[in-house]
N, C-alpha and C positions, 0 to 999 in steps of 0.2 A: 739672351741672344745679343751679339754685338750686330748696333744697329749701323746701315748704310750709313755712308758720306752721301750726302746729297747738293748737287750744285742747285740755285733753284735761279732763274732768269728774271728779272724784273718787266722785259717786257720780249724780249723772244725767247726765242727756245735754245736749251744749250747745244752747245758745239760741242760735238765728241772730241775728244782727243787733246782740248787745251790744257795747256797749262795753269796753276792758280796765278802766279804772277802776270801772263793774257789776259785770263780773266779780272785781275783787279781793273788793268787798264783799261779795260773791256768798258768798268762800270756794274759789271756781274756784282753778287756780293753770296760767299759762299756760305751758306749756314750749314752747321752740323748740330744735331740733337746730342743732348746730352746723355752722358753716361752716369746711370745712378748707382754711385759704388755699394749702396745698401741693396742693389737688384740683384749686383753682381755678387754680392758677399751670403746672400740667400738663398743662391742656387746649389742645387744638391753637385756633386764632384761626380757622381755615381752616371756615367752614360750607359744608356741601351738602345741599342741600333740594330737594323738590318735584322728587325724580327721576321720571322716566317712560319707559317707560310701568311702570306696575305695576299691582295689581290686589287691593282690599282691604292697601293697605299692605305689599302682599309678600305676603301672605298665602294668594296662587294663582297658577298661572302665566299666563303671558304663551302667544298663541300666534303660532305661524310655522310655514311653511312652508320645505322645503330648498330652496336655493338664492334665498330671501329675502334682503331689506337691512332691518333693522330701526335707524330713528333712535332714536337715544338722549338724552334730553334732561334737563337740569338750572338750580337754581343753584347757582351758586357763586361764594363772595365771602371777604374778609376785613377787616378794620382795617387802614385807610396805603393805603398807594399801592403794597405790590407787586406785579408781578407774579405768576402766576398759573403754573400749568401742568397739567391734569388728564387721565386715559385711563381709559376703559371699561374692566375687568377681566373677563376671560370666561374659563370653562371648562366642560368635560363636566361633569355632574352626581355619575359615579359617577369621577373622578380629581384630583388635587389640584396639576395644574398650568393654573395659568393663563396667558393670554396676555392683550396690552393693540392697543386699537386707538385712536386719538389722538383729543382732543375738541376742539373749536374754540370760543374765546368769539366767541359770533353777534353779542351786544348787550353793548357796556360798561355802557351804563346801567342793564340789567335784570339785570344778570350772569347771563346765559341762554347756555349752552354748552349744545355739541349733536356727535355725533360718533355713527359707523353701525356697529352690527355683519353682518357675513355668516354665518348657517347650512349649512353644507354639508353636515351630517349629519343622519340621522330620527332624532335621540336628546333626551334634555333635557339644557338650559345651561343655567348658574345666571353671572348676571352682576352686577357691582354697579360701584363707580367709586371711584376715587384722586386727591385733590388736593395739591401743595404748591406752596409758595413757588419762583418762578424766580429763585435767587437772581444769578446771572453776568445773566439779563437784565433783571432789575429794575436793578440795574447800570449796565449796557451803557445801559439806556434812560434813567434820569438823568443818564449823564455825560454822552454825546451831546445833553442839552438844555443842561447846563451849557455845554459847547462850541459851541454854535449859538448861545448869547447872549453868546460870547466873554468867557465866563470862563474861568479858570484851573481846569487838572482834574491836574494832577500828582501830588495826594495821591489823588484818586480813582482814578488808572492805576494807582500803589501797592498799594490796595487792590484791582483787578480782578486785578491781576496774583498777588497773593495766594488768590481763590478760584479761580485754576487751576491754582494748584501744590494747592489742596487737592483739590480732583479727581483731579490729577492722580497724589498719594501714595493717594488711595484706588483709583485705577484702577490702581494697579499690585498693589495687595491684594487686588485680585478676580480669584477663578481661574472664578466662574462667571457666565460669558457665554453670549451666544451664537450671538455673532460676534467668533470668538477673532479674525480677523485686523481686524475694524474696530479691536478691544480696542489690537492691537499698532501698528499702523497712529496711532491717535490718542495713543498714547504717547511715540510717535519727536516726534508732532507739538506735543505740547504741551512735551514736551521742548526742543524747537529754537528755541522762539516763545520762552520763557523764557529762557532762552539769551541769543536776539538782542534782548530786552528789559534783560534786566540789564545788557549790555555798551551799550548806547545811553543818550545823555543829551540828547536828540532827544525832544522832549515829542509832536513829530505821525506820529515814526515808532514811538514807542511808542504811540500811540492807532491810528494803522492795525494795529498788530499784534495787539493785541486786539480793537479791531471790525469784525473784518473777517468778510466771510458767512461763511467758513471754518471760523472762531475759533466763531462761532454754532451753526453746525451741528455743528461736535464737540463741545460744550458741552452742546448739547440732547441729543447719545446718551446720556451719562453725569451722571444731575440727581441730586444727594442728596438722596433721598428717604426718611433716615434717619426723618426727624419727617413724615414724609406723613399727610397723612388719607386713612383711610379710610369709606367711607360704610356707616349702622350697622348695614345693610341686605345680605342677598344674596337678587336677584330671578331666576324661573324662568323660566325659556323653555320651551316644550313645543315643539317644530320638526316638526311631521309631513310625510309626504310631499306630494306636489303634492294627488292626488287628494283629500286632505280639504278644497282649496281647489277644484278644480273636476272636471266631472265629469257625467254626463248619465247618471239612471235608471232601469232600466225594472221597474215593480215587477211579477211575475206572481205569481198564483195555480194552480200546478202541473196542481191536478186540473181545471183548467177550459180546455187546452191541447190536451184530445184532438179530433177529427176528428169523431166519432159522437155526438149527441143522448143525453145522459142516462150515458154512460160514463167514467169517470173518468180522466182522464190520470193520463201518469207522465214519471218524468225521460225518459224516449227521446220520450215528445210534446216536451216543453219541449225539448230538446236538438233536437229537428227544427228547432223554430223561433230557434233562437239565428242562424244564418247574417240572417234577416229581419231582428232586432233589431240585429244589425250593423249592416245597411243601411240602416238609418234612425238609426245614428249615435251609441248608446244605448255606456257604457263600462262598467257597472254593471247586471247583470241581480240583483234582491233579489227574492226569494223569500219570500212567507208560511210560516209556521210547516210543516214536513214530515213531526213527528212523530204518534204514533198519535195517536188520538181518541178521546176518552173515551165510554163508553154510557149514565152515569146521565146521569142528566135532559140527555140531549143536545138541544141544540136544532131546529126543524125551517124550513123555510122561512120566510125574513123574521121572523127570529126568535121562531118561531113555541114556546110552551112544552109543543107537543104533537110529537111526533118519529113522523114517519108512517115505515112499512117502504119504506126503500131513501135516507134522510135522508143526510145524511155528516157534517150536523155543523159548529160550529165549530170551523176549526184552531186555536184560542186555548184551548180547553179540553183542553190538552196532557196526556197519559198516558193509559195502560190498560195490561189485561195484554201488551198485546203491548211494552211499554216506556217510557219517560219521553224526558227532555231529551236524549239519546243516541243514540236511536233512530229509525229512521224507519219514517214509518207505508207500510204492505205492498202498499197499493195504491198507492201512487209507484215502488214497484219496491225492490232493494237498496240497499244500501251500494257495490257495484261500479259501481251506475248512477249511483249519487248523483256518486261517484269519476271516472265517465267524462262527467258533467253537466260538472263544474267544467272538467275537461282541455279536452274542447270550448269551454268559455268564454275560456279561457285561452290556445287555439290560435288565435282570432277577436281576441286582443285586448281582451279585457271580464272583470270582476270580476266572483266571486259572492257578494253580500251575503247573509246570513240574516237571518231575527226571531226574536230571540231573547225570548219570553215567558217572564215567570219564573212567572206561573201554572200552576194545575194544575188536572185535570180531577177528579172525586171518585175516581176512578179509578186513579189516577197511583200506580207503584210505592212513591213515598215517603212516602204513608200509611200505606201499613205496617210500613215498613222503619224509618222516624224520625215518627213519630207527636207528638214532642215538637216538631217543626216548625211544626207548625200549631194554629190555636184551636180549641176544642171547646168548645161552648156547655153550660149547668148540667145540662141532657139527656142528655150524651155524644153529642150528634150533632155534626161538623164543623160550622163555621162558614162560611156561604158567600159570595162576593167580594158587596159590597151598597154601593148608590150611589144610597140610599133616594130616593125609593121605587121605584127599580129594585134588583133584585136577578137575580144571575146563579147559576143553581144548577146550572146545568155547571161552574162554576168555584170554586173556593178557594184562599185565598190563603197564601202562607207567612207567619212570625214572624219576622222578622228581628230583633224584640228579645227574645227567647226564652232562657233560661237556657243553650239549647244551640243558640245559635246561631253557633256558631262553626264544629259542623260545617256548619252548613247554607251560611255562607259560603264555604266552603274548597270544596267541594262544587258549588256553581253557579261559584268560581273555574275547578275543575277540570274544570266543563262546557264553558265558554268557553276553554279548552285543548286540551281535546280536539277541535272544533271545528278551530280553530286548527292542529291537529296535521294534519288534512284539508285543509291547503290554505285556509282561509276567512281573510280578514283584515277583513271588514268586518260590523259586525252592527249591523241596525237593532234599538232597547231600545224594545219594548213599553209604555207607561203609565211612564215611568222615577219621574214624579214623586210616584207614590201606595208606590213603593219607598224603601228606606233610602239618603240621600244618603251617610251615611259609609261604606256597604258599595259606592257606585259610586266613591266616591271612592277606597277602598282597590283594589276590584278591577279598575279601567282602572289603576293603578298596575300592580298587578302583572299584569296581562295586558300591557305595553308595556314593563314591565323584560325581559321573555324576546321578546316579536313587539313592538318597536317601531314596527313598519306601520301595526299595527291601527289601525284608523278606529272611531270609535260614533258612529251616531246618537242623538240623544234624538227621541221618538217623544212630546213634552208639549208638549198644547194645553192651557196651564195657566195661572195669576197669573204676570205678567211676573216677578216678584223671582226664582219656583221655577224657572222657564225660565231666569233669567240662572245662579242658584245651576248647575243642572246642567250651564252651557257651564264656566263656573268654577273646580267639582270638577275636569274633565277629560273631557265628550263634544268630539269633535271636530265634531260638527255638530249642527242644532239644526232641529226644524222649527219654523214661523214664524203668525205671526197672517195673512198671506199670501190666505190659503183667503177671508178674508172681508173684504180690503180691496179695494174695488172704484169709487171715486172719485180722482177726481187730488187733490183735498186729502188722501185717507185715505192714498193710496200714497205720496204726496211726505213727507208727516208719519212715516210709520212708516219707511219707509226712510232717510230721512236719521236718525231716528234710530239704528237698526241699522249706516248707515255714518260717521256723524259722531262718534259719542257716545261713551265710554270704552267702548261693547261692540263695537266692531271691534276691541279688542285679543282679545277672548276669545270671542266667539259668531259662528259662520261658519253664514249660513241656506240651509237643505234647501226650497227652493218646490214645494210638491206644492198642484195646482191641486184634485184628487180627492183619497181617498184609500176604503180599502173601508170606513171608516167615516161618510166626511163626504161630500154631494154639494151641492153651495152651492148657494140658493137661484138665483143667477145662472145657473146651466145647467142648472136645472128645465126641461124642454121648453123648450131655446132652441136656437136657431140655430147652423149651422154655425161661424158666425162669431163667434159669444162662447167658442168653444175654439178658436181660433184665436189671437182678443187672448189668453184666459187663458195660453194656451201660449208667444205670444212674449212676453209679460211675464215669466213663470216662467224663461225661458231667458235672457233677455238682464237683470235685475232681478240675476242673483247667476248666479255664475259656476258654481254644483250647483243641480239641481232635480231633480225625480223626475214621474215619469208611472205611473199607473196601468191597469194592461192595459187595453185596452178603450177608450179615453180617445182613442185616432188614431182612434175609429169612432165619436166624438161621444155616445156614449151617455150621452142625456138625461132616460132616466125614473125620476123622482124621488119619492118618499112626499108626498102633500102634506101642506102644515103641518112637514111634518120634513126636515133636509137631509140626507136619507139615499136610497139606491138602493133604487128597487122592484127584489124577485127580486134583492136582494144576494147575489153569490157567495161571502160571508162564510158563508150558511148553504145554499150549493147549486152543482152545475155546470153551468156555461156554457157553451157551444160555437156560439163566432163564425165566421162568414164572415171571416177577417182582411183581405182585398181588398174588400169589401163598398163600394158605392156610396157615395160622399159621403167615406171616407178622409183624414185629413191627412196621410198618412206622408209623399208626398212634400216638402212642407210642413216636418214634423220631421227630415227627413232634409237639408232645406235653410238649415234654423236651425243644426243639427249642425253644418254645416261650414261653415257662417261662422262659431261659436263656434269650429271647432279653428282657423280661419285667421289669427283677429285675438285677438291676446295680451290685447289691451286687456279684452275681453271674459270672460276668465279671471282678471281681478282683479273683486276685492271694494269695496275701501274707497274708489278710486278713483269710484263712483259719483257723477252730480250735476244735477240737473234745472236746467231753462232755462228760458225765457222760452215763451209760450204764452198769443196770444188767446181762445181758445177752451178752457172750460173741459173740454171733452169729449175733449180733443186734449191726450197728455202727451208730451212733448218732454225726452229726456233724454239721457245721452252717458255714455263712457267715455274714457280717455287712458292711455297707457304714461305714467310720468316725463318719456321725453327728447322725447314727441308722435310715435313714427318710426308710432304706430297711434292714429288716431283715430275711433271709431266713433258714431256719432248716432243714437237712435232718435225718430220721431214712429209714436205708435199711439193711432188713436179707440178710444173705452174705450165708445164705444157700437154693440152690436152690430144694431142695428137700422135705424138710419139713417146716411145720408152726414153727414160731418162735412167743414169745411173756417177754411182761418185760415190767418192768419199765425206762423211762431215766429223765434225768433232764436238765432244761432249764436252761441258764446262767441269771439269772431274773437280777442278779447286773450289769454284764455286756450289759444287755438290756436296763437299766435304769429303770427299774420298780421294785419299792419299794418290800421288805421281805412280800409274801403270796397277794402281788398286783396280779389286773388282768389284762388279753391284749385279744386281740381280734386274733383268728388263721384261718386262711384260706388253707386247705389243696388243695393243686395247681390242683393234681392232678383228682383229684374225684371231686370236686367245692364244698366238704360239708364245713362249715363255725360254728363254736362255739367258747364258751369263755371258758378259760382257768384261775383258782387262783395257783397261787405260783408255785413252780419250778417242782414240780413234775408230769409226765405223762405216762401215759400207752399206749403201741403201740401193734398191734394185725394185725400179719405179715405172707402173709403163701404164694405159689406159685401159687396156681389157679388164684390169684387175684391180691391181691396188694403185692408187695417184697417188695416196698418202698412207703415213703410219703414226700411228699417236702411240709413244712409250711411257711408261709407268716404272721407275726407280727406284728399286731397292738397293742399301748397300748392303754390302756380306762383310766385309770386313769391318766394323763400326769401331775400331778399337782407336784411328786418326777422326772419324766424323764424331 
């Protein structure tokens, strides 16, 4: 690397902008380091740049999925005219053997090579790339142009025939292979070919003897790659399992599960209703917070600062005497129930996620056990969680920068183990972004070095950078601005951002249309049918979403002025009619399984919006790679009145020929007809259909 020009000051500082002849007079005196022509004569000529995907320069990883293909892409160049030859280097993260998978130059002129890795395992891979000189085909491809313009190449056969005796003495010096019999196989061969080249004075049966494919492909197994470059760089792969990529949520609130007016469920409520939430398609039953509940300044209804007798409380104002983060609070039942919740979930088919809150209630055993945890204001009274001029005084927060805060990390690690140790591998994080980034960063490390399954949500409705920072760190998933995009420019905009942009390498979005905090102003006393769009948007927009109990039963009554729930179950219990009149479960349970049916719909990145007269009418699709699954949605984004228009199909990008025909299958209705050329009419209103999800066959496959 050619180093700076450096002015350096004797005794101020330099003056931008002089001159060196200013500065001698100055008194200055310029020193420049030296250049070591032996640095510069030892550098490899071979550049590799502008590798991708990476993230912050290497800096974070990369994510995937098992049983992913992730493209690999570069450039890479050099000085002259050689040949080229470069592979992706990959290995586990915690072993020190690599393997290579081959790159291909895409474009000469861009020197833009490109070559795919496959994950097969939930662990992290650390990958980077190797380039050198093809030296036999840099070669082989000069002298065949010398020969095509019928020149003489006799001293060029000399010298080919020369770099495979050199191969040839180094392949017999290599005892580690590993493909001992290709090793021995191409020895006999290279041997023989030499052979019948040195006894020949036949200039075209010596040029067939070394260009031949043969000759090429045993040449390509064994490249000297003594002076290889390699690239400066090793980038991470986080590979998790499928489920972090898709996934359907049902988020419940335990105590609000019971049968009886005013009584509080427990896991055997919740556990009654788990066979239901099967059936409607749900893979992922998440749970709010299960531990005790604090009594000082508990909260009372609709977060109310007066806590009337028989109140219960925010589950977020975690501890009391009956216990902390470990524990579960008494009117949910045991630890055996807890035990036999999950087995249930688990016999149906479905995960149980937790929330995990690192808050605490004033309560909470580790006030007095680690006192040095948390702030204490000039009073000696605790300091309480404050989001001025709101302030929560059921709550307080811990110290994560704390002289002693190392137990306190070790400590919430060994929370999330224990957990862990129960069977749990998924947990939604509470507020992640008002917490310490470098303790999420360390502690998803080391909760995924022992459970590599684990899945985290991040639970931050925050400034875009802190929301990217924590997919980055390492949350597997990410909840999204989502809740309040409700126009087709606002959705087509956000979303291609999220699938176009350098953060489909790293942030995979959670669509929670509710949530027990948030109730959008959108289904304020609104219609059946604005949770209907909102639902099939959330489902078919990203291949994970979550539903909040309650949410198949439309419930629309909202604080006004504020996008929050009247009578939130945050501060009270519920007890629904869950078949209750007006229901979408059938509905939900019919999104489900067209998401398990069509692959297409379980990818991410693959998302892409279409053409659409009508601005109230969003028209968008998914595709496998090879097209074997193509799915289309058109959904009015108004829930009030009929919508109707024209949109258009991507026929090219379908592969079906200008005004060809395919075969459509509307998922939702079961009706079935054939469709010519790009153009269709959709007829959208609320009594009925909002949306239509199509399924693509072509007919004619003779252009696809």
């Amino acid at each position: 690397m050619v180093q700076e020009r450096k002015i350096k000051p004797k005794k101020t500082p330099v003056i931008s902008g002089s001159d060196v002849s200013d500065v001698s007079k100055r008194g200055w005196v310029i020193k420049e380091k030296k250049h070591h022509l032996m640095d510069f004569a030892a550098s490899s000529p071979i550049t590799i740049e502008h590798v991708s995907p990476q993230i912050n320069a290497g800096r974070y990883a990369v994510k995937r999925e098992v049983g992913d293909t992730m493209e690999v892409w570069a450039n890479i160049f050099k000085d002259g005219h050689d040949l080229l030859k470069a592979v992706i280097l990959c290995r586990h993260a915690d072993s020190d053997e690599w393997w290579e998978a081959p790159m291909w130059e895409i474009n000469h002129g861009l020197a833009l090579w490109g070559g795919d890795l496959w994950f097969g395992d939930n662990t992290r891979y650390v990958y980077t790339i190797e380039a050198w000189v093809d030296e036999f085909g840099t070669w082989r491809d000069g002298t065949m142009k010398k020969r095509d313009a019928g020149q003489g190449v006799a001293l060029e056969l000399v010298e080919g025939a020369d770099i495979v005796r050199k191969t040839l003495e180094r392949l017999k010096k290599t005892t580690e292979v590993r493909d001992f019999q290709a090793r021995e196989h191409d020895i006999d061969f290279f041997t023989e070919i030499l052979s019948r080249f040195d006894k020949s004075n036949d200039e075209y049966e010596c040029a067939n003897l070394l260009m031949s494919r043969e000759m090429l492909e045993a040449m390509d197994r064994w490249p000297d790659r003594e002076k290889a470059t390699r690239y400066d760089r090793e980038l991470e792969v986080y590979v998790d399992r499928p489920r972090a990529r898709f996934g359907a949520w049902y988020e419940m609130d335990l105590r609000s599960q019971g049968a009886y007016p005013g009584v509080h469920g427990t896991f055997k409520d919740g556990e009654a209703r788990l066979p239901e939430i099967k059936e409607m398609g749900f893979d992922v039953v998440y749970l709010l917070p299960i531990h005790p509940i604090g009594y000082t300044h508990r909260k009372g209804k609709n977060n109310s600062l007066v806590c009337e007798p028989g109140d219960v409380g925010s589950p977020y104002a975690i501890g009391s005497h009956e216990g902390g983060h470990k524990a579960i609070h008494p009117q949910l039942g045991t630890m055996d129930d807890f035990r036999s919740f999950v087995r249930k979930a688990h016999e149906l088919n479905m995960e149980v996620a937790l929330d995990f809150a690192i808050q605490c209630s004033p309560d909470h055993p580790w006030i007095k056990e680690h006192p040095e945890w948390f702030i204490f204001r000039p009073d000696g009274t605790i300091k309480y969680a404050e989001n001025p001029p709101k302030k929560y005084q059921d709550i307080v927060n811990v110290d994560f920068y704390s002289n002693q805060s190392d137990a306190l990390w070790i400590e919430l690690r060994d929370t999330f183990l224990f957990w862990a140790n129960e069977g749990i591998r998924i947990f939604r994080i509470d507020n992640p972004h008002t917490k310490s980034v470098p303790f999420w960063e360390w502690v998803i490390r080391e909760i995924q070095n022992i459970y590599p399954d684990t899945i985290f949500l991040a639970e931050a409705f925050t400034r875009p950078p802190m929301m990217q920072m924590l997919a980055k760190i390492g949350f597997s998933q990410s909840y999204t601005y989502f809740t309040w995009r409700e126009t087709r420019h606002e959705l087509e905009e956000y979303f291609n951002e999220l699938t176009q942009s350098e953060m489909k390498e790293y942030f995979r979005p959670n669509l929670f249309p509710t949530t027990p905090d948030i109730m959008p102003f959108y289904l304020h006393d609104a219609p059946r049918s604005a949770f209907i769009i909102r639902f099939i948007l959330a489902a078919t927009l990203s291949p994970s979403y979550g539903m909040l109990n309650g949410y198949e039963l439309c419930e629309n009554d909202g604080i006004y002025g504020k996008e929050e729930f009247n009578n939130s179950e945050k501060y009270e219990i519920r007890t629904r009619d869950w078949n209750a009149w007006g229901n979408i479960k059938d509905l939900i349970a019919k999104i489900n399984w067209i998401r398990g049916e069509n692959y297409a719909l379980q990818l991410y990145e693959n998302l892409r919006f279409y053409g659409s007269e009508n601005d109230k009418i969003m028209f968008y699709g998914k595709m496998t790679p090879n097209r074997d699954n193509m799915i289309f949605v058109a959904i009015s984004l108004d829930p009030y009145h009929g919508q109707a228009g024209r949109v258009w199909f991507p026929t090219d990008e379908m592969g079906i020929a200008p005004g060809g025909r395919f075969w459509v299958e509307e998922l939702l209705s079961g009706r079935q007809f054939e469709v010519r050329g790009a153009e269709f009419w959709v007829n959208l209103y609320p009594a009925g259909n909002q949306a239509e999800i199509y399924r693509i066959t072509p007919i004619d496959k003779s252009w696809w």
